[in-house]
Backbone as numpy.savetxt, mean C-alpha at the origin, in Angstrom:
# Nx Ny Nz CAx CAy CAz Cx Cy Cz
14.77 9.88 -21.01 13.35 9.57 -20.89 12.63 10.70 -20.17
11.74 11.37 -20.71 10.97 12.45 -20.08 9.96 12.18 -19.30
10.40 12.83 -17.91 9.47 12.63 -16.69 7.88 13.12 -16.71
7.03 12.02 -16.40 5.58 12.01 -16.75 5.04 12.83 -15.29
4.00 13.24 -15.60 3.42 13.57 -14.10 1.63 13.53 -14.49
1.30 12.83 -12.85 -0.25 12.69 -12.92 -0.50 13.73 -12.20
-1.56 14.65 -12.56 -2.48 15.51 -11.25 -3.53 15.09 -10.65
-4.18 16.08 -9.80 -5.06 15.54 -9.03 -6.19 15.42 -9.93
-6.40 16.03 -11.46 -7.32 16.38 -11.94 -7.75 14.48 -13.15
-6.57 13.70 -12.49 -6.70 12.41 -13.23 -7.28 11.15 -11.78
-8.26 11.43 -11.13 -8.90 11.41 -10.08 -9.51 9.81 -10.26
-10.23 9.10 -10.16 -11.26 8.38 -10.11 -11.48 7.62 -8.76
-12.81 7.06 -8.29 -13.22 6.36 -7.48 -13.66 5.20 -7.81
-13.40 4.29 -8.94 -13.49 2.90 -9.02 -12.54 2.39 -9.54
-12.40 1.19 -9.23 -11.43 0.57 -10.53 -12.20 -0.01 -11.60
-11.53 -0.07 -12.58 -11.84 -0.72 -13.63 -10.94 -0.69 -14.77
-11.04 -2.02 -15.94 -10.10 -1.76 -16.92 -10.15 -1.27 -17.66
-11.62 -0.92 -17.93 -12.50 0.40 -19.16 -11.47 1.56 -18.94
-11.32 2.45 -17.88 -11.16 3.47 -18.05 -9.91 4.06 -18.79
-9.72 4.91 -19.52 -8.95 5.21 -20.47 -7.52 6.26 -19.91
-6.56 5.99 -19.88 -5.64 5.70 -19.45 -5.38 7.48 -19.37
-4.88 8.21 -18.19 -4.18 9.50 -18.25 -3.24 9.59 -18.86
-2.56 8.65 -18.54 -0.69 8.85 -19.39 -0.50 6.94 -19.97
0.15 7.04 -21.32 1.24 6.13 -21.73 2.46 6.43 -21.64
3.16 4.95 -20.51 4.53 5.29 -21.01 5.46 4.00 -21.30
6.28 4.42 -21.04 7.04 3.07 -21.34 7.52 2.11 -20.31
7.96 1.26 -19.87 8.20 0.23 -19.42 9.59 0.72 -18.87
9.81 1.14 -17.20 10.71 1.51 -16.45 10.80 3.35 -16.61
9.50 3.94 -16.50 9.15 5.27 -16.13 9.31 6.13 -15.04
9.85 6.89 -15.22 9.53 7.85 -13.25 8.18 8.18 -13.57
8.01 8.57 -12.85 6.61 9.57 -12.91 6.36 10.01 -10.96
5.51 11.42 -11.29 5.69 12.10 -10.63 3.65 12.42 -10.10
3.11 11.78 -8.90 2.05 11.72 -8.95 1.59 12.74 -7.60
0.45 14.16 -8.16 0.68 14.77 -7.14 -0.63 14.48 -6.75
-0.96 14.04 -5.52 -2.01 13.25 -4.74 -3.01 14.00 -4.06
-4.19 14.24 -3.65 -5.06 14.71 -2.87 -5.32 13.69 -1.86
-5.27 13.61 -0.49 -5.71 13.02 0.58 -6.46 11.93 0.51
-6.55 10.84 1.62 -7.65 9.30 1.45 -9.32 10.11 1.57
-9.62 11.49 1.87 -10.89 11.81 1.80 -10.92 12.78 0.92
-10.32 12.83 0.01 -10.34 13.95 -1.91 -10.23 15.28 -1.35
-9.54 15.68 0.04 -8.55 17.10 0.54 -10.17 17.69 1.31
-11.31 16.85 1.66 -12.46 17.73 2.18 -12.04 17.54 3.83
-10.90 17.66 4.29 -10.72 17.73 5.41 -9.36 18.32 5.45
-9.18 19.84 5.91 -8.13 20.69 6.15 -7.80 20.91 7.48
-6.30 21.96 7.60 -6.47 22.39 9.14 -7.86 23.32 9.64
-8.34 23.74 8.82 -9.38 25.07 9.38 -11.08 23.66 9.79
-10.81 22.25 9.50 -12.11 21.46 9.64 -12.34 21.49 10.74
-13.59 21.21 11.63 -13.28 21.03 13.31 -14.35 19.92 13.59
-14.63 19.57 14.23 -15.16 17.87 14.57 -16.54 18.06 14.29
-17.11 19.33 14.38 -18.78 19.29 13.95 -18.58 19.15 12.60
-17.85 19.49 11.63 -18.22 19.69 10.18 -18.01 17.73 9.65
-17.39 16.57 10.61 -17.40 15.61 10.35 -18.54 14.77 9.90
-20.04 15.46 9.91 -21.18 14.67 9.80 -21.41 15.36 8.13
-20.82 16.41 7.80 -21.12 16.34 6.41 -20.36 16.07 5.30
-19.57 15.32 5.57 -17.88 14.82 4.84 -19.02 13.97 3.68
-18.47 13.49 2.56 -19.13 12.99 1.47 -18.40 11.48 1.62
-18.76 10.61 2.37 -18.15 9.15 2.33 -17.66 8.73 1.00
-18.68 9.26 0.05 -18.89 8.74 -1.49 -17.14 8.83 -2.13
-16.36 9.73 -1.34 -15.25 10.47 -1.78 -14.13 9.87 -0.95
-14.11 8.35 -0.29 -12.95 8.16 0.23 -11.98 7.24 -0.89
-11.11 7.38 -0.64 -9.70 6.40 -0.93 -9.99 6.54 -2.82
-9.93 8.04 -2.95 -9.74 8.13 -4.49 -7.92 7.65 -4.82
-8.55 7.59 -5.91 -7.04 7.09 -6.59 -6.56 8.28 -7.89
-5.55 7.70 -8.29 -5.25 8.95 -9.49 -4.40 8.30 -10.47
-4.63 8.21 -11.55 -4.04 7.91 -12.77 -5.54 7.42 -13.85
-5.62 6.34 -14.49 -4.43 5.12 -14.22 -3.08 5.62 -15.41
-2.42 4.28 -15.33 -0.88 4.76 -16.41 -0.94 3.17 -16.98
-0.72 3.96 -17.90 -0.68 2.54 -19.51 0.70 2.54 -19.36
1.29 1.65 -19.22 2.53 0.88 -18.98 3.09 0.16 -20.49
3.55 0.00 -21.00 3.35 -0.28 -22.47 4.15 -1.59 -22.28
4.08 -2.70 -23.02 4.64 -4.26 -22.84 3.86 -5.60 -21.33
3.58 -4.29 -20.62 2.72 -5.08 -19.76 1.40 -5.82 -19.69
1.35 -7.24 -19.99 0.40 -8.06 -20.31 -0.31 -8.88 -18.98
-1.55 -9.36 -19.12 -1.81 -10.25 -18.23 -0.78 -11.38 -17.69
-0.34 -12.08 -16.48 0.63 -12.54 -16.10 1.88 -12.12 -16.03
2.11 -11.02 -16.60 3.07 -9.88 -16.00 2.94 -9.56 -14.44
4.33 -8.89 -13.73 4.52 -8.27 -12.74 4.82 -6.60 -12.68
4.06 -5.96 -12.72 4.38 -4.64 -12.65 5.25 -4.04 -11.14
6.21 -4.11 -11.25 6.83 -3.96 -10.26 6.69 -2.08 -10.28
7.03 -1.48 -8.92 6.53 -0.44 -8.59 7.53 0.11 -7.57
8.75 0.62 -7.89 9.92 1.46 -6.94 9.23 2.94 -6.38
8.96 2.66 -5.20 8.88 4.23 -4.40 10.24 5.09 -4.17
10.49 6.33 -4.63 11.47 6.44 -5.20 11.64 8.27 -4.15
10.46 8.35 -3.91 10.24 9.55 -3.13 8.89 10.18 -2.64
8.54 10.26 -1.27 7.41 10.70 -0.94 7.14 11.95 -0.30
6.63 13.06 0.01 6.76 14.39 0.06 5.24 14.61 0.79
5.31 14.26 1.63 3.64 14.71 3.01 3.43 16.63 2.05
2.31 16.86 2.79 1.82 17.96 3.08 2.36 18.82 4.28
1.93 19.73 4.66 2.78 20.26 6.16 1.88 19.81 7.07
0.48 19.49 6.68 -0.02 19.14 7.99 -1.24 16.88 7.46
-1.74 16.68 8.27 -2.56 15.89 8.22 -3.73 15.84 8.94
-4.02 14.61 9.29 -5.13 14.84 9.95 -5.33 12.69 10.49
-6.10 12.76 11.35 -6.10 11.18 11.65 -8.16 11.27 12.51
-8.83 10.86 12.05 -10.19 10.74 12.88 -10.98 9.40 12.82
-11.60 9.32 14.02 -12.75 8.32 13.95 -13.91 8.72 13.41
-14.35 8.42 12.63 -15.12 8.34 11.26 -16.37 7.14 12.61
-18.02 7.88 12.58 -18.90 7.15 12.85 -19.08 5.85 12.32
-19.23 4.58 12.61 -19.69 3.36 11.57 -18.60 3.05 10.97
-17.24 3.27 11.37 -16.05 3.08 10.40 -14.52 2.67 11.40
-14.06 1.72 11.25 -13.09 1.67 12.18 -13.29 -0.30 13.02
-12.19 -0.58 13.54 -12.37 -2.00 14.14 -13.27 -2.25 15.32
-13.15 -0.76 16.09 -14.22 -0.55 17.48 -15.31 0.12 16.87
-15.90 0.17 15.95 -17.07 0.74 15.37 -18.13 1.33 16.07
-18.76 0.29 16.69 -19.45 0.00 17.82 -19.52 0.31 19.34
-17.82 0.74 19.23 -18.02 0.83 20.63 -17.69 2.51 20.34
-17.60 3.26 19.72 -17.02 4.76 19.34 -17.94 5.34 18.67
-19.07 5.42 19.04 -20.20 5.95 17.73 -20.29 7.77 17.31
-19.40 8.09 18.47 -18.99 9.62 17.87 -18.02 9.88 17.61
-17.97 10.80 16.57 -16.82 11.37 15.35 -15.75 11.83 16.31
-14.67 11.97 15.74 -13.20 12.28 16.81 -12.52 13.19 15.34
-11.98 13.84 15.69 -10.83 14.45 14.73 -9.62 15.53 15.07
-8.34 14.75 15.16 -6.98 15.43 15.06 -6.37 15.81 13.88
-6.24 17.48 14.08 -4.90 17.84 12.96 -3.74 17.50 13.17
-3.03 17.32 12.12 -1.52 17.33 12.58 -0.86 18.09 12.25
0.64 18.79 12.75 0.96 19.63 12.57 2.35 18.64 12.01
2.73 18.50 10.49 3.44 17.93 9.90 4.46 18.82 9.81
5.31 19.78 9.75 6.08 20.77 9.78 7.74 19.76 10.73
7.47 19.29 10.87 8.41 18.65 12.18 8.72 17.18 11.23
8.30 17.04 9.70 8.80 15.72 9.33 10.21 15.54 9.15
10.94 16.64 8.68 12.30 16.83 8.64 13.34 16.05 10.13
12.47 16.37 11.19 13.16 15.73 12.27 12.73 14.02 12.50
11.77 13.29 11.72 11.28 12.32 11.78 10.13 11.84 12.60
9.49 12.45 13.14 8.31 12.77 14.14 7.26 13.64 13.76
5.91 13.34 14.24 4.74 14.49 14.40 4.67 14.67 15.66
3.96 15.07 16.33 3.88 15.49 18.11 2.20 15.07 17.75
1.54 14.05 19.06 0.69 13.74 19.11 0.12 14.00 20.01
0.76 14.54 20.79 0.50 15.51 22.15 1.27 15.71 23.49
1.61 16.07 24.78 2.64 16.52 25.40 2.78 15.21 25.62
4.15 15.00 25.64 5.42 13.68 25.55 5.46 12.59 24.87
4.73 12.79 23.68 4.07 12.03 22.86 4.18 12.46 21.38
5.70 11.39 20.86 5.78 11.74 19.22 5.99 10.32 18.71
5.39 10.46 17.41 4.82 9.89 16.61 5.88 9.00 15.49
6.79 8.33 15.42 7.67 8.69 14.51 7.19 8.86 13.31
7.42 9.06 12.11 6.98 9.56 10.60 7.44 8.45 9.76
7.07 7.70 9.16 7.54 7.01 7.62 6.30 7.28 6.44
6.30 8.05 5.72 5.25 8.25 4.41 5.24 6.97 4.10
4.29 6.72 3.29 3.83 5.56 2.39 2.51 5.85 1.97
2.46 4.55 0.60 0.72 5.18 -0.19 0.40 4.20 0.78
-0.68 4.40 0.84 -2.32 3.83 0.94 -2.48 2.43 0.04
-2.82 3.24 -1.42 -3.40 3.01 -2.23 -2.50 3.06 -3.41
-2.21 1.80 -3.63 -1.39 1.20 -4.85 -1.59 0.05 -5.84
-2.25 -0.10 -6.82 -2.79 -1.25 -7.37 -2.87 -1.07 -9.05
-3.05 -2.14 -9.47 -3.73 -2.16 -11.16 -5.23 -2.71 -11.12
-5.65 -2.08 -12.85 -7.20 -2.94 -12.92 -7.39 -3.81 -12.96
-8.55 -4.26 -12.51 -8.97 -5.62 -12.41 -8.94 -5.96 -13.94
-9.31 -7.75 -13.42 -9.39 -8.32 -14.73 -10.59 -8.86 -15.43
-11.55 -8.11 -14.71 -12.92 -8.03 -15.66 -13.39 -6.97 -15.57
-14.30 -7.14 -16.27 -15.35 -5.60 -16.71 -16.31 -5.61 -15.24
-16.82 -3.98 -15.19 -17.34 -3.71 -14.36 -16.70 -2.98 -13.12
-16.88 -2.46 -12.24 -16.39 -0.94 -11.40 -16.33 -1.87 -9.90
-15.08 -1.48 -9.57 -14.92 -1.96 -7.89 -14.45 -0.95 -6.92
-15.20 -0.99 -5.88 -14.70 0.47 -5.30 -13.29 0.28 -4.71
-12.74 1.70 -4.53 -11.65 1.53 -4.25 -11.08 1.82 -2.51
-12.08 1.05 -1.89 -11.58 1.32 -0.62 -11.54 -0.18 0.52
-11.55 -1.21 -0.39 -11.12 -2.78 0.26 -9.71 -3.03 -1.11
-8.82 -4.04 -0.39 -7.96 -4.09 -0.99 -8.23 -5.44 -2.05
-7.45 -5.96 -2.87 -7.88 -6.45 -3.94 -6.80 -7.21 -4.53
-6.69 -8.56 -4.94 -5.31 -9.41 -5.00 -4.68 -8.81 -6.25
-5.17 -7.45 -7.09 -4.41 -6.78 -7.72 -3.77 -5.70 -7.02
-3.79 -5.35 -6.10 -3.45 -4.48 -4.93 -4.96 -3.60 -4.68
-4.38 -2.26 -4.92 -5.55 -1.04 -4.18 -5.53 -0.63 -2.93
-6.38 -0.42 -1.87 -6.22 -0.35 -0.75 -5.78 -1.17 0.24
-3.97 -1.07 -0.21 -3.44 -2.55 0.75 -3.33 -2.04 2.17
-3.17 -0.55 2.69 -2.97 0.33 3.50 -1.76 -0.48 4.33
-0.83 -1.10 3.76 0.42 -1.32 3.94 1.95 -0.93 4.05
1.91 -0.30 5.51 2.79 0.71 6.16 4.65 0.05 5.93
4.50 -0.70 5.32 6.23 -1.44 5.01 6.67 -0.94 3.47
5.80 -0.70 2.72 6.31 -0.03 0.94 6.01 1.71 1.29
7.57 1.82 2.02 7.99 2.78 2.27 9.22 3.31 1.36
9.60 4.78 1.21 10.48 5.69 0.51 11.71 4.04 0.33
12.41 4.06 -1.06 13.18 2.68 -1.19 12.64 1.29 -0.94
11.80 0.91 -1.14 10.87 -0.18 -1.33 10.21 -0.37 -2.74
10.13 -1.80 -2.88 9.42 -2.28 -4.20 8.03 -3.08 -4.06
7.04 -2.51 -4.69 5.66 -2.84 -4.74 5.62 -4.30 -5.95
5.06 -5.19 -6.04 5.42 -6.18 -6.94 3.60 -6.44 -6.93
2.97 -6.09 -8.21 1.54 -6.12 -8.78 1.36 -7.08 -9.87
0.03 -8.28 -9.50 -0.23 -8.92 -10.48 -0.80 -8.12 -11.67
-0.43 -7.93 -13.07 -1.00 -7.48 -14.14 -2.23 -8.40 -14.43
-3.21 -7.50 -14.36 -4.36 -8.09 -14.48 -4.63 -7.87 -16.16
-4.61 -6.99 -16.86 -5.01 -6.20 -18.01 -3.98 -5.63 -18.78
-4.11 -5.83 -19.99 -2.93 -4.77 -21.13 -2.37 -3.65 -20.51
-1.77 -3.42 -20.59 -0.86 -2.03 -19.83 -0.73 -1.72 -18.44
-1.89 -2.70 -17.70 -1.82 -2.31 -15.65 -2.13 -1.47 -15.40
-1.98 -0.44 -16.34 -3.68 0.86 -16.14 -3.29 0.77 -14.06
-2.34 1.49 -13.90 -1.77 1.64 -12.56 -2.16 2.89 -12.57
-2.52 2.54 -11.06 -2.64 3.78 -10.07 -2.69 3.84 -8.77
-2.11 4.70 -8.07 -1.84 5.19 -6.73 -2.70 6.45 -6.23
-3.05 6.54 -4.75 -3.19 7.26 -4.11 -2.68 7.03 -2.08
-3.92 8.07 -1.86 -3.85 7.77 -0.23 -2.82 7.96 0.25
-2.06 8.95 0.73 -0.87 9.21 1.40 -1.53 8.96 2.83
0.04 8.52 3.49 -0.19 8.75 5.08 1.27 9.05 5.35
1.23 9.55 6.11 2.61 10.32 7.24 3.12 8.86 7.70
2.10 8.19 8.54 2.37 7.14 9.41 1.24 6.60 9.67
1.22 5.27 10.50 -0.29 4.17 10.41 0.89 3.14 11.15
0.02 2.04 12.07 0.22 1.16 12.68 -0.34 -0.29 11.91
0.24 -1.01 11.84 0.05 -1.91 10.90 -1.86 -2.41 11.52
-2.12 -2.57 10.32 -3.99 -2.73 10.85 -4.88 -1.17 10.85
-3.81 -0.32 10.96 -4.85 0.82 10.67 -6.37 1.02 11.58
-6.09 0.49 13.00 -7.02 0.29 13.54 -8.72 0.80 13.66
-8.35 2.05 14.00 -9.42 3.59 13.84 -9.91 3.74 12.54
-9.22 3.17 11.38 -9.79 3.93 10.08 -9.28 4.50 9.35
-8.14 5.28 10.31 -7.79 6.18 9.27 -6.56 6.27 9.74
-5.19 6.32 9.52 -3.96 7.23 9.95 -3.62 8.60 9.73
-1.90 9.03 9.98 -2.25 10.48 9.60 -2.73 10.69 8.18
-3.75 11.10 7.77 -3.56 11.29 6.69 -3.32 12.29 5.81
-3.04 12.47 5.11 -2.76 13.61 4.66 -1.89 13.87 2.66
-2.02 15.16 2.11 -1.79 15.44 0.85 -0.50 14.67 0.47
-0.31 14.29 -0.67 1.09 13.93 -0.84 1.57 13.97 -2.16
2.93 13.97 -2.71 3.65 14.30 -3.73 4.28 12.88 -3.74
4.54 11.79 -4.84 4.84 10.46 -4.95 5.66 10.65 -6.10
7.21 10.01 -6.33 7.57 9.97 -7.19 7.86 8.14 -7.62
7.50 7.74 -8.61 7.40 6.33 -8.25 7.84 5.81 -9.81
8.68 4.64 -9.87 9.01 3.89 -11.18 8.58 3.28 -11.51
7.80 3.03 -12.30 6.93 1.61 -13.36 7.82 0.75 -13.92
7.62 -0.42 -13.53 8.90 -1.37 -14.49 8.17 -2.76 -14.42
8.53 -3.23 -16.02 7.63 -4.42 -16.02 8.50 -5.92 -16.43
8.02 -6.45 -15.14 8.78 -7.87 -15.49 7.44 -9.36 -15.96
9.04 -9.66 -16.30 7.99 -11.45 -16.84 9.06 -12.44 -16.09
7.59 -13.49 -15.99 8.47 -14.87 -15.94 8.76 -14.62 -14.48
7.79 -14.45 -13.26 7.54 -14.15 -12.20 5.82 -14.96 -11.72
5.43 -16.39 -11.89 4.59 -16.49 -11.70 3.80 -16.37 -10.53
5.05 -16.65 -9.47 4.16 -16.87 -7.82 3.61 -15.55 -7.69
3.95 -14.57 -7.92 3.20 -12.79 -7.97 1.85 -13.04 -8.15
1.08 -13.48 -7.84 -0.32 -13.44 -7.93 -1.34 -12.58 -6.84
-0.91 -11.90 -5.69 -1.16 -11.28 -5.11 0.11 -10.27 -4.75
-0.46 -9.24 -4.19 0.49 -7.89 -3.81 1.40 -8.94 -3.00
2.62 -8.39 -3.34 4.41 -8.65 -2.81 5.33 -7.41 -2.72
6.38 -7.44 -1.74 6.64 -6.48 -1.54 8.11 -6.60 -0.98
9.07 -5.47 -1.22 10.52 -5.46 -0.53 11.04 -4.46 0.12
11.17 -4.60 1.07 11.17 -3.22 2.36 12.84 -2.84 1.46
12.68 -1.69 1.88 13.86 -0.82 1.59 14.89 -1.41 2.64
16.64 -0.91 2.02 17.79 -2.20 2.53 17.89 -1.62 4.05
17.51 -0.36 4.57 17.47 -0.03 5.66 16.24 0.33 6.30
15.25 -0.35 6.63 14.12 -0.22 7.05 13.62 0.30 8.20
13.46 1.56 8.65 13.27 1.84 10.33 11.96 0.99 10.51
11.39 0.22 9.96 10.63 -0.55 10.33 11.19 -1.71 11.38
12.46 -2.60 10.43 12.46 -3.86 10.97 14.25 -3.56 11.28
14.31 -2.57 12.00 15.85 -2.67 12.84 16.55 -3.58 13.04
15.85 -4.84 13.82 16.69 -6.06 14.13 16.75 -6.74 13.43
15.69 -7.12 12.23 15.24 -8.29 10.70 15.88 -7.77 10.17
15.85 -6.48 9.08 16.60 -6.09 8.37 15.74 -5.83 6.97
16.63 -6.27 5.88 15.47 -5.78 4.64 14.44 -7.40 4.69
13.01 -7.62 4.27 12.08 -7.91 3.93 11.30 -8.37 3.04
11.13 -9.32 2.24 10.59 -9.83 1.39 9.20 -10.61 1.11
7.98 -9.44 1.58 6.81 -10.46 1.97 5.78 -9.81 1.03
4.68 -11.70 1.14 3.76 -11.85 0.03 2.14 -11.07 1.29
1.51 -10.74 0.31 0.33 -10.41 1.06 -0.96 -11.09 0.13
-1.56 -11.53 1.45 -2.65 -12.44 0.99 -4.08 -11.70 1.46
-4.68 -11.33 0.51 -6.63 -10.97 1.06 -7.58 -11.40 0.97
-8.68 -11.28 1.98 -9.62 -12.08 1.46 -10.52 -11.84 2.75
-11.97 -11.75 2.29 -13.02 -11.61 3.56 -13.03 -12.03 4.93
-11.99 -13.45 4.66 -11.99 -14.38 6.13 -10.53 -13.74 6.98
-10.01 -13.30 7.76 -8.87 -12.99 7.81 -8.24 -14.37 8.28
-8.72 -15.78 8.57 -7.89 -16.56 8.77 -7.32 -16.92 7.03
-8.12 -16.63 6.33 -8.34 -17.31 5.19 -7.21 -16.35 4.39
-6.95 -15.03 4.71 -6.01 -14.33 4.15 -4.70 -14.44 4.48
-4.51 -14.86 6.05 -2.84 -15.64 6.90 -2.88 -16.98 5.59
-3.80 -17.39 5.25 -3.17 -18.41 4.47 -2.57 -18.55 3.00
-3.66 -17.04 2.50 -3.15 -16.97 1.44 -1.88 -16.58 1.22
-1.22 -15.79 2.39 -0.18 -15.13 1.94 0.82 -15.93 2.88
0.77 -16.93 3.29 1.33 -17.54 3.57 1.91 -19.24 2.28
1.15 -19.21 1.91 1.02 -19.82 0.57 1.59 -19.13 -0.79
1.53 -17.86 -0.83 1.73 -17.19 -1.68 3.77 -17.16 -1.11
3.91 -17.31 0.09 5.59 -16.77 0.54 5.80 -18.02 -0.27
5.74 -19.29 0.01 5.73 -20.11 -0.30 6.26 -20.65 -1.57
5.56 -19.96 -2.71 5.43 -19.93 -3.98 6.83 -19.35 -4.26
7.02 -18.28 -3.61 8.44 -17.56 -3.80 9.43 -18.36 -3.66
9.40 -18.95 -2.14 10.63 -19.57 -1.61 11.00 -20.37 -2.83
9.40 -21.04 -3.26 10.00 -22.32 -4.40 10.64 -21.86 -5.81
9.91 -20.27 -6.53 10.34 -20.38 -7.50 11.60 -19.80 -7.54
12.45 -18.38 -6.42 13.18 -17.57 -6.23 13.97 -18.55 -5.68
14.20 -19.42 -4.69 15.37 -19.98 -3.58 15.30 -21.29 -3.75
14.35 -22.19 -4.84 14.55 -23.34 -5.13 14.26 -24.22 -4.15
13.68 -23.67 -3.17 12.97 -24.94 -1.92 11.85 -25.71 -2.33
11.61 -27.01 -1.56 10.73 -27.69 -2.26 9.89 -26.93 -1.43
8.46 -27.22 -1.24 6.80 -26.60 -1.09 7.43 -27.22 0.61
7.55 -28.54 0.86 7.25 -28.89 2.25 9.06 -28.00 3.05
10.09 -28.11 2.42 10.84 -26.85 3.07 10.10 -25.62 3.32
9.48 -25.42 2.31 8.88 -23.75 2.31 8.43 -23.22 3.67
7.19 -24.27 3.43 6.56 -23.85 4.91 7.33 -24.33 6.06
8.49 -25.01 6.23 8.82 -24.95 7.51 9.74 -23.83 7.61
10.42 -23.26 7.30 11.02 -22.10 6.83 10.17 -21.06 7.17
8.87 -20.89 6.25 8.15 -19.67 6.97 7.63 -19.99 8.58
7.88 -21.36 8.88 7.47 -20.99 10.37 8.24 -20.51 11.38
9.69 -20.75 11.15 10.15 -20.28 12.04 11.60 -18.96 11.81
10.90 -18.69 10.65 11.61 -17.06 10.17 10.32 -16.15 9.76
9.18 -16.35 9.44 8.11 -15.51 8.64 7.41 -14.85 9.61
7.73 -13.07 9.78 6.22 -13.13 10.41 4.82 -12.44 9.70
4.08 -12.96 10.66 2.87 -12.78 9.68 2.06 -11.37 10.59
1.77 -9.79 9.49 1.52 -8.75 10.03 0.08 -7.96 9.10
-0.97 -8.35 9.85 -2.39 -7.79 9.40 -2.02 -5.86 9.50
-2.08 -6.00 8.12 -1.39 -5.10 7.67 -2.55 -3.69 7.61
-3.65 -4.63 7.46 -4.89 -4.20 6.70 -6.03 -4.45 7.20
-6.73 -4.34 8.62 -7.95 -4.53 9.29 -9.43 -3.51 9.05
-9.60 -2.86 8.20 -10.66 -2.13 8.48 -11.40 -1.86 7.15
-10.83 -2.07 5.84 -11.47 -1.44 5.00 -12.51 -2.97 4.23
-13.50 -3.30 4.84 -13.90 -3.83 4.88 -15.02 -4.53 2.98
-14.72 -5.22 2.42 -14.98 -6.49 3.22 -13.51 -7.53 3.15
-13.02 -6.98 2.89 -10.99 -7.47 2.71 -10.16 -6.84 4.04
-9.87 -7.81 4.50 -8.67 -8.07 5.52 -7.40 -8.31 4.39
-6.45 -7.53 5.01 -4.69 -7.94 4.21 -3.22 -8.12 4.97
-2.87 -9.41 5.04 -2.04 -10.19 5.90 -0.87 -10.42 4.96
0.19 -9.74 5.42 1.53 -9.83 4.99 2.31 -10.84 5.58
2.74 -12.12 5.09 4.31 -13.12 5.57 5.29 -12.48 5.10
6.20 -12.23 5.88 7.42 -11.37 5.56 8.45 -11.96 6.31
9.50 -12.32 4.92 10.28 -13.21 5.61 12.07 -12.16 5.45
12.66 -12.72 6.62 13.93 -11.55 6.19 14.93 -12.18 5.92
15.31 -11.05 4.67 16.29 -11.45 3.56 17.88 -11.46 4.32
18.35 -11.31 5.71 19.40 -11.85 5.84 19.65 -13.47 6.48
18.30 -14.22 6.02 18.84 -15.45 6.45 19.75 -16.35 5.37
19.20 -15.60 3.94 20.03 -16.04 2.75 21.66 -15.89 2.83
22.64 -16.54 3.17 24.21 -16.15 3.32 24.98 -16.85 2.18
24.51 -17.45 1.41 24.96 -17.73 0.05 25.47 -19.14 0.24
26.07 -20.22 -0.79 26.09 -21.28 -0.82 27.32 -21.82 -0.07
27.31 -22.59 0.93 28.43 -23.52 1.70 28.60 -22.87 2.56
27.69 -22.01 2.90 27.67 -21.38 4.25 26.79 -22.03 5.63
26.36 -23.27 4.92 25.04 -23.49 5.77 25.42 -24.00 7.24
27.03 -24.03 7.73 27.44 -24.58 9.48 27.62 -23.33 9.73
């Protein structure tokens, strides 16, 4: 099967299902997506904190593709293997005026380079005695919506998009409701690293090289919002282990703990055969629940993530 590749030159800033597809391929593809930054690369090492008032907002959280997936129908799961991620040498992380959870209380621009050169050792240096550890991940991972008309691409969206969800890391599986014929998928937004919530706005951010597998399943209904499976060794969750959580969005953030708490739910019942009232007692006292996604407003995104070594197989249960 011959390896596909998107450039930066397959760009867009909305979603939609109109738009006409960069690449067709087939159903369990590599492809090879080379990315421009969550602000379209207008922020380098040579930027310095005055040039922050003329940045083009119009230009955040581009995306790049989309990819016609071929067999993939509405109620499909486009599942999505991160397979390899490749930073830039450097990034960058700033407070953006009017942008961020303290908005209000930070009304002037801030901006750090990073000196990415040091990912090989697993760290950035954030300043004297102070490192950062490193895990890449997108940003920005989603399919088109399922109606006509343009949505920007910088709140996240129960087809994914801007989930800015720091756990679908290098060996991890992205699991996308197919909204549209083919899932017309696309990725952007690299980051080095980000704290779950993304507090400030922005993490490191920075250029990136994505190598990622398209594969399309059926007969997966609870997938109705972004789902996800941490890689089997996660420097995320050391003591949990690997990860299996639903993410729920939505304007209210209580209202999003529920969706995706509802949505784990759905799993437990159709994947592990629990009834609905097991479910939720189960997610209460194994699930945790991690706002993954605080800032890109008007969507909050709340991950239940429940860990996959409580499963020990049958007649094991004393």
């Amino acid at each position: 099967m011959a390896h596909a590749h998107i450039t930066p030159s397959n760009i867009h800033l909305k979603w939609s299902k109109n738009l006409p597809p960069a690449l067709t391929v087939p159903s369990g593809s590599e492809l090879t997506f080379e990315l421009r930054d969550g602000f379209n690369n207008q922020i380098t090492p040579a930027t310095t904190q005055a040039d922050l008032p003329g940045l083009d907002s119009a230009q955040a959280d581009p995306a790049f593709g989309p990819v016609f997936v071929e067999g993939a129908e509405p109620g499909d799961v486009l599942r999505v293997d991160v397979l390899g991620l490749t930073p830039a040498s450097y990034g960058w992380t700033a407070i953006l005026p009017g942008f961020g959870l303290l908005c209000d209380e930070f009304p002037t621009g801030q901006l750090k380079i990073w000196d990415l050169t040091t990912l090989n050792k697993g760290y950035a240096v954030f300043g004297k005695g102070i490192r950062v550890p490193t895990r890449p991940f997108l940003g920005v991972m989603g399919v088109a919506p399922p109606t006509d008309g343009e949505f920007a691409t910088i709140p996240p969206y129960h087809w994914g998009g801007n989930i800015d969800c720091k756990h679908v890391t290098e060996g991890s599986s992205l699991y996308l409701p197919v909204q549209t014929a083919g899932a017309l998928f696309s990725c952007g937004d690299g980051h080095a690293a980000q704290g779950d919530g993304e507090v400030c706005g922005t993490a490191i951010e920075t250029p990136m090289t994505a190598r990622l597998r398209l594969t399309v399943e059926k007969a997966k209904p609870w997938v109705q919002s972004p789902h996800y499976l941490t890689a089997p060794t996660s420097p995320q969750t050391p003591q949990r282990g690997q990860e299996y959580a639903a993410v729920g969005i939505d304007a209210d953030p209580r209202e999003a703990m529920r969706k995706s708490v509802r949505s784990a739910i759905d799993w437990l019942q159709g994947e592990k055969g629990l009834s609905r009232e097991e479910a939720y007692m189960l997610c209460s006292v194994v699930a945790d629940l991690k706002i993954v996604e605080a800032v890109d407003m008007p969507h909050y995104a709340v991950a239940c993530a429940i860990p996959l070594s409580i499963f020990v197989g049958d007649g094991d249960e004393a």
